[in-house]
N, C-alpha and C positions, 0 to 999 in steps of 0.2 A: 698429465697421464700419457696425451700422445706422445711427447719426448722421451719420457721414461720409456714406455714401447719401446720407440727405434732404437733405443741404446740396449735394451735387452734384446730382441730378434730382429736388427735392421742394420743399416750403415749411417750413422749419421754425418761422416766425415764424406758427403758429395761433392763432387766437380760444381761449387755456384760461387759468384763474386764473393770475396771478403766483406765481412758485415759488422758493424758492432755487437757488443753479444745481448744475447737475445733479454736478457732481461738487467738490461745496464740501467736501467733508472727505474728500478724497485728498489734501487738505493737508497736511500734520504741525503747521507752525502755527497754521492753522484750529484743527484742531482741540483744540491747547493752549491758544491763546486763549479758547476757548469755554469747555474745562472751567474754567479757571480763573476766567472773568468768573462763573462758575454756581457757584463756592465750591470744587471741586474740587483733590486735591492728591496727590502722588506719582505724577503725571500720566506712562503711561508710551504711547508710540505706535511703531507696529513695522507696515511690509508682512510682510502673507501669500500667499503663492506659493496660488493657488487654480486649478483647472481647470473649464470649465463643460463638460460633457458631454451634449450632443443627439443623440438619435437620426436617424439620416442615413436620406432626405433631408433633414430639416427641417434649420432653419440657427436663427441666432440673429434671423432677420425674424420668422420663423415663431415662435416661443418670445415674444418681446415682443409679437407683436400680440395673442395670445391670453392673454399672460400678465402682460404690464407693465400700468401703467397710462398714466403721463404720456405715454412714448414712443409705445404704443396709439392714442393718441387722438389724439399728432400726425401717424399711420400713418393711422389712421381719415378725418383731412379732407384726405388728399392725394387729386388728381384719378386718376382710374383708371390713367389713363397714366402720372402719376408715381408710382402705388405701382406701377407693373410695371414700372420702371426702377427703382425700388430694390427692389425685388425682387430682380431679375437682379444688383443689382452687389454687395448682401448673399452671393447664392449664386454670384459669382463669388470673393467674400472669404474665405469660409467654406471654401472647395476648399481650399485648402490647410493648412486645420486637420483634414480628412479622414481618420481613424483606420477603416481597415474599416468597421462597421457606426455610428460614433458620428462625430460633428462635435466634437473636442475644443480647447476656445476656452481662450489665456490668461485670467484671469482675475484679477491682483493683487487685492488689498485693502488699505488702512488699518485695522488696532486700536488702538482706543485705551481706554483704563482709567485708573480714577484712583480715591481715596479721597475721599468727601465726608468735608469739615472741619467 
């Protein structure tokens, strides 16, 4: 949801190092490619069901600025006006992950394991 923000009221294309993109190994492929070009074998890959759990009010804006890094710093060079329009539309996204006292955010993941050969 933070992402989606910047791309609707932000810059996401900021002055930082080149990076792999940001979510290259939510692949399955990827990521078998990889182990295997790296000597890797019995190469097993499986989602996991995860929940990210924030204390309310804070959202997931609030959590990355102070905690991410890449994303941070592409948070850090938006104009004032556009961090408080993504702001608002993080903490309008986040409302309905609203659990009582916690902001409980899906959270899949990719594992992957393998045996070096």
């Amino acid at each position: 949801m933070v992402l989606k923000a910047i791309a609707a009221y932000g810059n996401p294309d900021v002055d930082l190092p080149e990076a792999p993109p940001f979510f290259r190994f939510s692949d399955w492929r990827e990521c078998e490619r990889v182990l295997l070009e790296a000597g890797f074998a019995e190469i097993k890959v499986r989602d996991i069901d995860q929940t990210w759990r924030i204390r309310a009010p804070e959202t997931p804006f609030h959590a990355l600025m102070r905690g991410g890094v890449r994303v941070a710093a592409i948070l850090k060079a938006q104009t004032p006006e556009a961090l408080a329009l993504i702001e608002a539309a993080v903490s309008e996204s986040a409302a309905q992950y609203r659990v009582d006292a916690e902001v409980r955010v899906p959270m899949p993941a990719v594992l992957a394991s393998a045996r070096k050969t």
